[in-house]
N, C-alpha and C positions, 0 to 999 in steps of 0.2 A: 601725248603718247599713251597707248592704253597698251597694260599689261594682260596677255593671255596666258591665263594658269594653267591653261587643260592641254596646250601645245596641242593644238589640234589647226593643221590646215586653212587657211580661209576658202569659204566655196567659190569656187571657181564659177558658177553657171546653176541654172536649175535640174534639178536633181529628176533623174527619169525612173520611175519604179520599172522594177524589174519584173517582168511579166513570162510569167510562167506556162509551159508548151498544153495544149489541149489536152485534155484527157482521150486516152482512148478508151474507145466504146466497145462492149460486150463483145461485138461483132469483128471488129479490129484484131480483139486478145486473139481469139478464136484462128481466125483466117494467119495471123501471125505463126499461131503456132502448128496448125497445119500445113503451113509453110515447110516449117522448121524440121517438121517429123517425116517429111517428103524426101526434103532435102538431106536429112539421116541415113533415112532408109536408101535413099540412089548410092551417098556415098559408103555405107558401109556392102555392096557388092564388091566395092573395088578392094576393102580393106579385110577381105575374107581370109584371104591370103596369108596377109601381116599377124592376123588374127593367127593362122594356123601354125604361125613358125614362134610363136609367143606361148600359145597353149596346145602342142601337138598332139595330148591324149584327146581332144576334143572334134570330132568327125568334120567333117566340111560338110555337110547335108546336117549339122546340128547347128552351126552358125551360120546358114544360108538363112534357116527356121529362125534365126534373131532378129533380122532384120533393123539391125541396128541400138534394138530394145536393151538396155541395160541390167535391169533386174533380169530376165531371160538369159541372158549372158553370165552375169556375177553367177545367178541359179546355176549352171551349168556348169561353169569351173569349178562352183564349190561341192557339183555332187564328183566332177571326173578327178579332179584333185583331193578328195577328202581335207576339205581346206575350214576353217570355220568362213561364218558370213561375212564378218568384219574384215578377212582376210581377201579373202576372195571380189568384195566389194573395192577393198583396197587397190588390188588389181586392177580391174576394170575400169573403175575413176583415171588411174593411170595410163590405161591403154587409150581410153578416149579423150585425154585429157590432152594424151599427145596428138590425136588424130583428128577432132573434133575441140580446136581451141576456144570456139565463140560459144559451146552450146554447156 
C-alpha cells in the first residue's frame, strides 16, 4: 500500500489541454463594433422619450442630436443642469446602464 501525501486525486484518463477560442482579427474588432454603435444609435430613438422625463430641461431636438453618444449626452446635462462632469457622467452611466445592459 502506498501512501499519498499530497491527497491529490488519481487521474482518471489522459488529460486534454485546454484550448483557447481564436483570436479576432483587426477586421472582426471593427465590424463588431459597428455593429454595436448601430445598434445604439436605432435603439436610443426609442429611448428619447425616457430620456426626456429623466432630464426635462434638456430639448428633444438636443437628444435626437445624440444619437445615442455618451459623452454628447453627459456634455449636455452637464451644461443644461450646471452639474459638474463627474456628476453629470454619473447620470448618464446610470441612464444607459439601465437601458443599454450589454454595452
Amino acid at each position: 500500500m502506498t501512501t499519498d501525501y499530497n491527497n491529490t486525486p488519481p487521474a482518471t484518463g489522459p488529460a486534454t489541454p485546454a484550448v483557447a477560442p481564436p483570436a479576432l482579427t483587426k477586421n472582426q474588432i471593427k465590424a463588431s463594433a459597428l455593429a454595436d454603435g448601430l445598434a445604439i444609435k436605432a435603439k436610443w430613438k426609442t429611448l428619447i422619450a425616457e430620456a426626456r422625463t429623466v432630464w426635462p430641461k434638456v430639448q428633444v431636438e438636443e437628444l435626437a442630436t445624440v444619437a445615442g453618444n455618451f459623452h454628447v449626452l453627459a456634455g449636455i446635462v452637464q451644461l443644461r443642469y450646471c452639474l459638474s462632469r463627474e456628476e453629470s457622467n454619473r447620470q448618464v452611466t446610470e441612464f444607459f446602464g439601465k437601458h443599454y445592459p450589454a454595452v
